[in-house]
VEXBAKE-543403 format. One record per atom (N, C-alpha, C): x, y, z; residue in three letters; atom name. Coordinates in steps of 0.05 Angstrom, whole numbers, plus 5000, padded with zeros to 4 digits. Layout:
N
R east north   up zaba kese
R    X     Y    Z  ALA   CA
...
END
This chain:
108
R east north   up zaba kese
R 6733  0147 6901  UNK    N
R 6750  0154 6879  UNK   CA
R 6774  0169 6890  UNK    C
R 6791  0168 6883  UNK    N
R 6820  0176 6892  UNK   CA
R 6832  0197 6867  UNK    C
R 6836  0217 6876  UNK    N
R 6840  0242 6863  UNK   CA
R 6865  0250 6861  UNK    C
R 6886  0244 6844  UNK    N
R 6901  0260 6846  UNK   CA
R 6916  0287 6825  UNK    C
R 6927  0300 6836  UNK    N
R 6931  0329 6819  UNK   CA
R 6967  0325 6816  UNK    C
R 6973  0345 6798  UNK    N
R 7000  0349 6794  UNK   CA
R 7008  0371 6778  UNK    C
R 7005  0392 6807  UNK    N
R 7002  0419 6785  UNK   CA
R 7038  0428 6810  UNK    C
R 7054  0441 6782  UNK    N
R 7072  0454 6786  UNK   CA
R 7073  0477 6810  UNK    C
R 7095  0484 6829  UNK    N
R 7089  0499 6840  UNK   CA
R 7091  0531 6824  UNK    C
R 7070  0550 6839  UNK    N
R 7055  0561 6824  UNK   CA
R 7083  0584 6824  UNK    C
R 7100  0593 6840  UNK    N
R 7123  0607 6835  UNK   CA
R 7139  0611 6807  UNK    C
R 7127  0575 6794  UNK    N
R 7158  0568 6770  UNK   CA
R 7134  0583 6756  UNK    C
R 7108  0588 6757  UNK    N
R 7102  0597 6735  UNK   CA
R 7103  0623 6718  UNK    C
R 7114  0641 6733  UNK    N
R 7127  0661 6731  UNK   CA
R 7099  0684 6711  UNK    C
R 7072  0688 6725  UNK    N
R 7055  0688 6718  UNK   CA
R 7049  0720 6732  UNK    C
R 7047  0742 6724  UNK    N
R 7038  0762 6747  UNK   CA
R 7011  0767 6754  UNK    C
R 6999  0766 6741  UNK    N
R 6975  0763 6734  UNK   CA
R 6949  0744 6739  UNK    C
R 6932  0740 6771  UNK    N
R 6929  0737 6787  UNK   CA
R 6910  0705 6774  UNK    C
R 6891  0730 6757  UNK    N
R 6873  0708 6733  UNK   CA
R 6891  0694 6721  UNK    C
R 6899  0705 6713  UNK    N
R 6918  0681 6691  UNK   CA
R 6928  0658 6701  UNK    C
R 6940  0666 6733  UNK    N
R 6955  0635 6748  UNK   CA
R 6929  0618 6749  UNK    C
R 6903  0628 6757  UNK    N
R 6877  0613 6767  UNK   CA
R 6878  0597 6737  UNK    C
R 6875  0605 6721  UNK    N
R 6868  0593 6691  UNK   CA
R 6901  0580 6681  UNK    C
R 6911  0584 6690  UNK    N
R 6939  0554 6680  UNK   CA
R 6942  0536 6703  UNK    C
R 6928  0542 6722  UNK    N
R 6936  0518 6752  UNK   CA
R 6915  0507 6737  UNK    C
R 6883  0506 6732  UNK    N
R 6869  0494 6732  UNK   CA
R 6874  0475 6704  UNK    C
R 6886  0490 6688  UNK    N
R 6889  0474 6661  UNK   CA
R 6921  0450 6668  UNK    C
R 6928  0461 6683  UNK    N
R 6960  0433 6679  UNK   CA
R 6943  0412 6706  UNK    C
R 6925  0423 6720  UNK    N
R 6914  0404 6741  UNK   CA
R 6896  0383 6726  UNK    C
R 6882  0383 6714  UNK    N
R 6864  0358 6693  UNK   CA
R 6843  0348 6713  UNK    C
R 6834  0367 6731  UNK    N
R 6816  0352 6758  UNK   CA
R 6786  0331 6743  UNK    C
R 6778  0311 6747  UNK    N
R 6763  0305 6732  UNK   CA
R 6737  0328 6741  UNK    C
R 6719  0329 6723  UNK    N
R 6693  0337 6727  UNK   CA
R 6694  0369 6720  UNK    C
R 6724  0387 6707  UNK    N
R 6730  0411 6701  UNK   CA
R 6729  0409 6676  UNK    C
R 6720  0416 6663  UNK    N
R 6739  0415 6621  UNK   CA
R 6753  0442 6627  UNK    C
R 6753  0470 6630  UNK    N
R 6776  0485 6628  UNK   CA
R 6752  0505 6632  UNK    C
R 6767  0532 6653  UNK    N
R 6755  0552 6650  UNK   CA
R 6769  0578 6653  UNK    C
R 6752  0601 6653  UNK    N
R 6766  0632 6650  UNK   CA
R 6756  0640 6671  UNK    C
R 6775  0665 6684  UNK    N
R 6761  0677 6709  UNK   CA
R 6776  0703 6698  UNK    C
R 6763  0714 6711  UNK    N
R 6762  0760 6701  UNK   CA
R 6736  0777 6710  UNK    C
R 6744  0809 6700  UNK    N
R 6719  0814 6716  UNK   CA
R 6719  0844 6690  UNK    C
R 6696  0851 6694  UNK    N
R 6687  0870 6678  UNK   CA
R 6682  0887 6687  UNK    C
R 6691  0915 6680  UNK    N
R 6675  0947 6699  UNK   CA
R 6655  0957 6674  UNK    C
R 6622  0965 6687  UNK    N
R 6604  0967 6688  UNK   CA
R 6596  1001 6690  UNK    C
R 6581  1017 6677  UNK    N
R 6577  1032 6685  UNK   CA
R 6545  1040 6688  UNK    C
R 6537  1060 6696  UNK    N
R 6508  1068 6713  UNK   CA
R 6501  1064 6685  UNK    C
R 6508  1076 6653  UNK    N
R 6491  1075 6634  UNK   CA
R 6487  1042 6621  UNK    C
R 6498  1024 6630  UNK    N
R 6504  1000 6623  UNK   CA
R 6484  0982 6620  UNK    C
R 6469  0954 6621  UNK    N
R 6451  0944 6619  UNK   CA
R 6467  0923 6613  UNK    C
R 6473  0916 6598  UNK    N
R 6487  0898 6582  UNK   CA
R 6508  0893 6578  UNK    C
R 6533  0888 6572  UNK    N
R 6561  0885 6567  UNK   CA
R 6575  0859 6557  UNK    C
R 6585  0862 6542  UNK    N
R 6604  0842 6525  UNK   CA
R 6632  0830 6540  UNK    C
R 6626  0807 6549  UNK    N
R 6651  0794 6560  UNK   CA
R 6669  0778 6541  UNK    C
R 6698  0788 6543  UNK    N
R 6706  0771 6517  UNK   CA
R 6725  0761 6530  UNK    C
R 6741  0732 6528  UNK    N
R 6752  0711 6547  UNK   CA
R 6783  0718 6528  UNK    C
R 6804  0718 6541  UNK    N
R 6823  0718 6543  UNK   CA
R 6840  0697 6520  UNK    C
R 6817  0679 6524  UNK    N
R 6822  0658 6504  UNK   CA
R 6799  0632 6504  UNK    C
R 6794  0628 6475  UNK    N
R 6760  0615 6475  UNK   CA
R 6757  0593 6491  UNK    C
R 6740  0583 6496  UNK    N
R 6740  0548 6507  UNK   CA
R 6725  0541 6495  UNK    C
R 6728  0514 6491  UNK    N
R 6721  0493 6468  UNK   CA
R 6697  0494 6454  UNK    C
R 6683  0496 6472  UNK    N
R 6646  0501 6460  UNK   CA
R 6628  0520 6480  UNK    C
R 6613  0522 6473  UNK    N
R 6586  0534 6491  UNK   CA
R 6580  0524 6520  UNK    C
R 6593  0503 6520  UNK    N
R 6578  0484 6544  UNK   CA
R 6597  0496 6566  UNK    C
R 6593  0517 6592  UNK    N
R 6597  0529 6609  UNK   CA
R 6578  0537 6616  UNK    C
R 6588  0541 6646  UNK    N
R 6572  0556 6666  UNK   CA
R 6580  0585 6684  UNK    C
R 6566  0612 6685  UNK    N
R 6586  0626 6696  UNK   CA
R 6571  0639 6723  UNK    C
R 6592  0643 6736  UNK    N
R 6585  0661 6761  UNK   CA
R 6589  0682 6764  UNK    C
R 6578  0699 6774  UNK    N
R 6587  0725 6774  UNK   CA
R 6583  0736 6804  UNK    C
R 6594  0753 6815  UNK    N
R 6601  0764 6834  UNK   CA
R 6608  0789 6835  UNK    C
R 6601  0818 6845  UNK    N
R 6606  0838 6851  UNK   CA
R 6623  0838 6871  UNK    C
R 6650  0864 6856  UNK    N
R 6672  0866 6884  UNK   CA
R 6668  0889 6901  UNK    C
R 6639  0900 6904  UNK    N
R 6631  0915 6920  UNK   CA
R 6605  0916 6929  UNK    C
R 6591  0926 6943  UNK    N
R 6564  0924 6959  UNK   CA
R 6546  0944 6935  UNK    C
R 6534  0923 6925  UNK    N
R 6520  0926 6905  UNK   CA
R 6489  0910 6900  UNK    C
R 6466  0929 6901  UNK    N
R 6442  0909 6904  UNK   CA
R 6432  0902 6874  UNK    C
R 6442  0892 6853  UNK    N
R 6432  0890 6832  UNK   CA
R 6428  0850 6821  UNK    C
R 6410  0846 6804  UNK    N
R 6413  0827 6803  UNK   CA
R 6429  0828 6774  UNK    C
R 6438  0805 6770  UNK    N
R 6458  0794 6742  UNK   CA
R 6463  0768 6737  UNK    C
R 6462  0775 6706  UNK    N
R 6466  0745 6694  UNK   CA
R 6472  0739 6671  UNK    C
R 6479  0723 6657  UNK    N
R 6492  0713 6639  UNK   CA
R 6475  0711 6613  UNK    C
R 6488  0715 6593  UNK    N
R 6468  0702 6562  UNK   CA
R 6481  0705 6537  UNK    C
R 6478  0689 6518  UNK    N
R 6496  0695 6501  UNK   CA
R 6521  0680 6501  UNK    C
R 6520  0651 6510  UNK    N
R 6542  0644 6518  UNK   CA
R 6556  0631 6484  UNK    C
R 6581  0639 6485  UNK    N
R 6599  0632 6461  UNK   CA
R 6631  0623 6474  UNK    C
R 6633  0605 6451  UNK    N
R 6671  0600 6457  UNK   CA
R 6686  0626 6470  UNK    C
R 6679  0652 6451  UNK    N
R 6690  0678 6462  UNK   CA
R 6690  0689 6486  UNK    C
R 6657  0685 6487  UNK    N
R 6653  0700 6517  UNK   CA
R 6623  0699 6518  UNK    C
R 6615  0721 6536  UNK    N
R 6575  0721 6542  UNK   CA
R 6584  0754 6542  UNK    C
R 6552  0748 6545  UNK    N
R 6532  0780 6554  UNK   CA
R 6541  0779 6578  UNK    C
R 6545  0796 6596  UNK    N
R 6534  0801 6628  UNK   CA
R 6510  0823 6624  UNK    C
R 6487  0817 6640  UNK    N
R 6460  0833 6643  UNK   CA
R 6451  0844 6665  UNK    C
R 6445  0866 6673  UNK    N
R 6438  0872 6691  UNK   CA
R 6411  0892 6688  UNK    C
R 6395  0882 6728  UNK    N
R 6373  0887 6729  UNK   CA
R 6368  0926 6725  UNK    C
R 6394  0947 6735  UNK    N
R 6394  0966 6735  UNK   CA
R 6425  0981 6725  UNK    C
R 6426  1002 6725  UNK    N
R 6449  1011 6718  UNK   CA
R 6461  1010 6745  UNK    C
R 6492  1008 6747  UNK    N
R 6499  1017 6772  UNK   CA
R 6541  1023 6757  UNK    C
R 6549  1040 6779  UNK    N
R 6587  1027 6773  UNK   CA
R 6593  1010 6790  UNK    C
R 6611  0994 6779  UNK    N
R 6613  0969 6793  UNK   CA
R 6625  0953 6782  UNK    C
R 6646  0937 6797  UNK    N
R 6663  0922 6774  UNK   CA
R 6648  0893 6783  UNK    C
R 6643  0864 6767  UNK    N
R 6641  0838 6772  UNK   CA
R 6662  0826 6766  UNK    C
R 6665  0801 6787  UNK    N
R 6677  0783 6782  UNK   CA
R 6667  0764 6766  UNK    C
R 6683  0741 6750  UNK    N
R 6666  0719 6737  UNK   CA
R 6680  0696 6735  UNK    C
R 6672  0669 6740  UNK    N
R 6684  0643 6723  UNK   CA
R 6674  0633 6713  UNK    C
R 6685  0621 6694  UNK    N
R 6669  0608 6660  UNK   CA
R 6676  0581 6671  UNK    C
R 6662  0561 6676  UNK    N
R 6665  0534 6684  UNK   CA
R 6660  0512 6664  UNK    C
R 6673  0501 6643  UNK    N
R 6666  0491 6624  UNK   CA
R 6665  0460 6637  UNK    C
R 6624  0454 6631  UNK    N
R 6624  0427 6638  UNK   CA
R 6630  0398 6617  UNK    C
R 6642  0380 6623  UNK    N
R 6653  0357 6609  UNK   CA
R 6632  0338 6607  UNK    C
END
């Protein structure tokens, strides 16, 4: 299969905002096997457990997948629930501070 893309260079987009370029390259790109996703990250604190991720802007349905990633040396586990057009839960096994990273990968 022969793939091709035709995403603007990312300068004209005049975007500062690091997430935001990630989430309009991927949306003017149409890569097959993507429907559209969000990337961002949430700060967490020691009393925390739980937390409300809310997306920047909804995507189409439920049907995503997300990853999450800590931007520091952090032994906790985490995970996702609650998934909505809006956003998800992020869950975690203990309290800690700590910011995560995340992408919402909406499957087609």
């Amino acid at each position: 299969m022969n793939v091709t893309h035709s995403v603007r260079n990312a300068r004209d987009l005049n975007i500062d905002d690091v997430r935001q370029l990630v989430n309009t390259m991927f949306e003017i790109a149409g890569h097959p096997g993507i429907a559209q996703f969000r990337v961002g990250s949430v700060a967490v604190t020691v009393l925390e457990l739980s937390v409300a991720v809310v997306f920047s802007s909804p995507l189409p349905d439920r049907g995503y997948e997300v990853f999450l990633q800590p931007q520091s040396n952090v032994a906790v586990e985490r995970f996702a629930s609650n998934l909505t057009e809006d956003g998800f839960t992020l869950n975690l096994s203990v309290g800690v501070n700590a910011t995560f990273s995340y992408l919402a990968v909406g499957r087609v």
